[in-house]
Every structure is written in structure tokens, then in C-alpha cells.
C-alpha positions as CSV (number, residue, x, y, z in Angstrom):
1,X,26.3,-157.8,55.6
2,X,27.9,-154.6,54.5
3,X,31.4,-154.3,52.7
4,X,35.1,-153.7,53.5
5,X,34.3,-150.3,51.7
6,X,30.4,-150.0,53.3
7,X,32.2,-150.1,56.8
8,X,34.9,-147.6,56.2
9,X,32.5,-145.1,55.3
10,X,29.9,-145.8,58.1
11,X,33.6,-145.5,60.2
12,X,34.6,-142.2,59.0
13,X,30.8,-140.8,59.8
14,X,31.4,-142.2,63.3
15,X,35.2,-140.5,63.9
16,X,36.2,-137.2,64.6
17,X,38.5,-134.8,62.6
18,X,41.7,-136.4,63.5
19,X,40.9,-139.8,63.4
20,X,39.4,-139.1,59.8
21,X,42.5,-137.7,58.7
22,X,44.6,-140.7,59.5
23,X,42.5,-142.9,58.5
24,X,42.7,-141.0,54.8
25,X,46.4,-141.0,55.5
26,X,46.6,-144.7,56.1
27,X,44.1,-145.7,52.7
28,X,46.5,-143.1,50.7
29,X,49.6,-145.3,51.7
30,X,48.1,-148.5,50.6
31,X,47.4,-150.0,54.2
32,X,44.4,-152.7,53.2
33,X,40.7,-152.1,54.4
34,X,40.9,-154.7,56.9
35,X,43.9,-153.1,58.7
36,X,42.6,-149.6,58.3
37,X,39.1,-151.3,60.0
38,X,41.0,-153.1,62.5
39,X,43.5,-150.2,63.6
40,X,40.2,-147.9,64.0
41,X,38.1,-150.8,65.6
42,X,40.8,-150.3,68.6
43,X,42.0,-146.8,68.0
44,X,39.8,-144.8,66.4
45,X,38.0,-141.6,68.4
46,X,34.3,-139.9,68.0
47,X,35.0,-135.4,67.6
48,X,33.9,-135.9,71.8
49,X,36.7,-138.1,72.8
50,X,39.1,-136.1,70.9
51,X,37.8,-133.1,72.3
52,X,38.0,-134.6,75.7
53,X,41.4,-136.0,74.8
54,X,42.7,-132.3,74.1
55,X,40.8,-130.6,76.8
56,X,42.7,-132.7,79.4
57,X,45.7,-132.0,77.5
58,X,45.4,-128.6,77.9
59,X,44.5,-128.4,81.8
60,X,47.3,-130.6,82.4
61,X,49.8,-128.4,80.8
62,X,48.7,-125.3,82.0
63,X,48.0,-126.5,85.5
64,X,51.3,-128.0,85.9
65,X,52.8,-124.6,86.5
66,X,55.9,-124.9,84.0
67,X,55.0,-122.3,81.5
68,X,55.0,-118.4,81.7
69,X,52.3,-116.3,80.7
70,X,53.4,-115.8,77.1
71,X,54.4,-119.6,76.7
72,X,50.8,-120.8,78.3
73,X,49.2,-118.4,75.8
74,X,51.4,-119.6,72.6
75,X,50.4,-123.2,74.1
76,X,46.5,-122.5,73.5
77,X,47.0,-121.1,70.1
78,X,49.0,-124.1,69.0
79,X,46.6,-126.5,70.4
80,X,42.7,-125.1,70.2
81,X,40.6,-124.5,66.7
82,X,41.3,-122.0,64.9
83,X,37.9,-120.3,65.9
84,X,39.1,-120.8,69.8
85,X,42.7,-118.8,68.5
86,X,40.0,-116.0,66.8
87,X,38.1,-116.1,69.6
88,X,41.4,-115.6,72.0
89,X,42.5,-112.6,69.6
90,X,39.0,-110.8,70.0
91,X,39.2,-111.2,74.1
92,X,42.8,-109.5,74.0
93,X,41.5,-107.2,71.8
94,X,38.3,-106.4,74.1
95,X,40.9,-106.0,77.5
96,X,41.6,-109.3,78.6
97,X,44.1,-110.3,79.9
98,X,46.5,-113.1,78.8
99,X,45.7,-114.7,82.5
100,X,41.9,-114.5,81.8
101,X,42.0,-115.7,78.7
102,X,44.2,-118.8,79.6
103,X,41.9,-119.5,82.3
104,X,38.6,-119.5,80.2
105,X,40.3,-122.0,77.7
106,X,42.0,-123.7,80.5
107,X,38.6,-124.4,81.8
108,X,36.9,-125.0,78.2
109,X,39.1,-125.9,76.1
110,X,37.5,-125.3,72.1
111,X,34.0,-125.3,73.9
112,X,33.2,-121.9,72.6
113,X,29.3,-122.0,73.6
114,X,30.3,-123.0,77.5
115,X,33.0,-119.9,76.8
116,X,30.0,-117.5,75.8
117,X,28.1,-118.8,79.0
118,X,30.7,-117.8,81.0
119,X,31.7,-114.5,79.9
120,X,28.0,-113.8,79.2
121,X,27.3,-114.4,83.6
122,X,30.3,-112.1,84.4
123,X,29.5,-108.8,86.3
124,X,31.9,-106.3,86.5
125,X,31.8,-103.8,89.4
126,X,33.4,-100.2,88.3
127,X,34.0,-99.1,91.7
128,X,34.7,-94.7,91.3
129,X,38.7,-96.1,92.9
130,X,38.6,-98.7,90.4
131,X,42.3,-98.6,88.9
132,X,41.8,-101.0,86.2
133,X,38.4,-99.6,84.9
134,X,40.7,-98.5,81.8
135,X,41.1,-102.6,81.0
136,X,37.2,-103.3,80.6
137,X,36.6,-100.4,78.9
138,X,36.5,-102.3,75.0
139,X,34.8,-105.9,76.5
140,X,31.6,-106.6,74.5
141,X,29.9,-107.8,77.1
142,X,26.7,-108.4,75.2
């Protein structure tokens, strides 16, 4: 049978980022080993449920039609990783728009490999009337 301590640890490996960081929180304020255990039996979350947690978060948000363009983007970079926020700062930087962007994340969430897919599969037609050839011309598309 393992230990109060044996069974925080094998917890922790178990929990995601957040959940890890209360649960430091709550052993740094004194809360005993079998409340910290019992709290995380009920509560705790794995990195995917927090990711799915957040990603819902996020749709919900930006499909509720509330915010502007600015505020929807402002929204992502207080919300995602801060590789999704460097990754968001590169796509502006490349031509994207704010829409686009908000609509990859919207979509993805801090799933930067499904956001690679995606932009990886895009085709971009330069038509010779094209009047917004001028915004693609910086996108790394490889």
C-alpha cells in the first residue's frame, strides 16, 4: 500500500499544469495530505482535460459574438500558452490578419501541431486582380 506522500507524487505525475500548481499551493498553506488527496480525487484534471477545459473556453467566448476584433485578439493572448501568443505574433507578422488568426486559435485553441496542419494545407490563389496579394506577401508558408 503506498503512502500519504507515495500518492501525492504518483497524483501530481497524473495532473496537468494547473492542477499541479494548486495542489503546491494547497501543501504550501498547510492543508493536510489527505485533504490535498481528497480535493484532487474529485477535482483534480490530466494537461487534456485542461486543455479541453480552455479550448471550450475560448470558442465560447469568441463565438458568442460580444467582443471586437482587438478585444477577441487580447482574449487569446491572455488565455493561450505563451508559445500559442508567439506563435499569434509571428502570423501577424507573416500578413495575417487579426480575423484569421482568431479563427485558427478559435478552432485550436494551444494545439499548435493541428495549427501547423492547417496552415500547412492552405493554398492561396494570386489571381493578376488580386487586391490583397500585398497581405500574403511575408506568410512562410513552408
Amino acid at each position: 500500500c503506498l503512502s500519504d506522500e507515495e500518492m501525492i507524487e504518483l497524483m501530481k505525475s497524473q495532473l496537468g499544469p494547473e492542477s499541479r500548481m494548486l495542489m503546491e499551493e494547497m501543501l504550501k498553506s498547510g492543508a493536510s495530505l489527505q485533504d490535498v488527496l481528497k480535493y484532487f480525487m474529485k477535482h483534480g484534471l490530466t494537461a487534456e482535460e485542461e486543455e479541453a477545459r480552455l479550448h471550450n473556453k475560448i470558442k465560447n467566448v469568441l463565438e458568442s459574438g460580444k467582443l471586437s476584433t482587438d478585444e477577441a485578439y487580447r482574449f487569446l493572448q491572455d488565455n493561450l500558452s505563451d508559445e500559442a501568443r508567439a506563435t499569434m505574433a509571428e502570423l501577424l507578422k507573416q500578413g495575417y490578419t487579426k480575423e484569421e488568426i482568431i479563427e485558427l486559435f478559435k478552432k485550436h485553441g494551444n494545439n499548435l501541431a493541428e495549427v501547423d496542419r492547417e496552415l500547412a494545407g492552405q493554398t492561396i490563389d494570386f489571381g493578376a486582380d488580386d487586391p490583397n496579394a500585398h497581405l500574403y506577401r511575408d506568410r512562410d508558408v513552408f
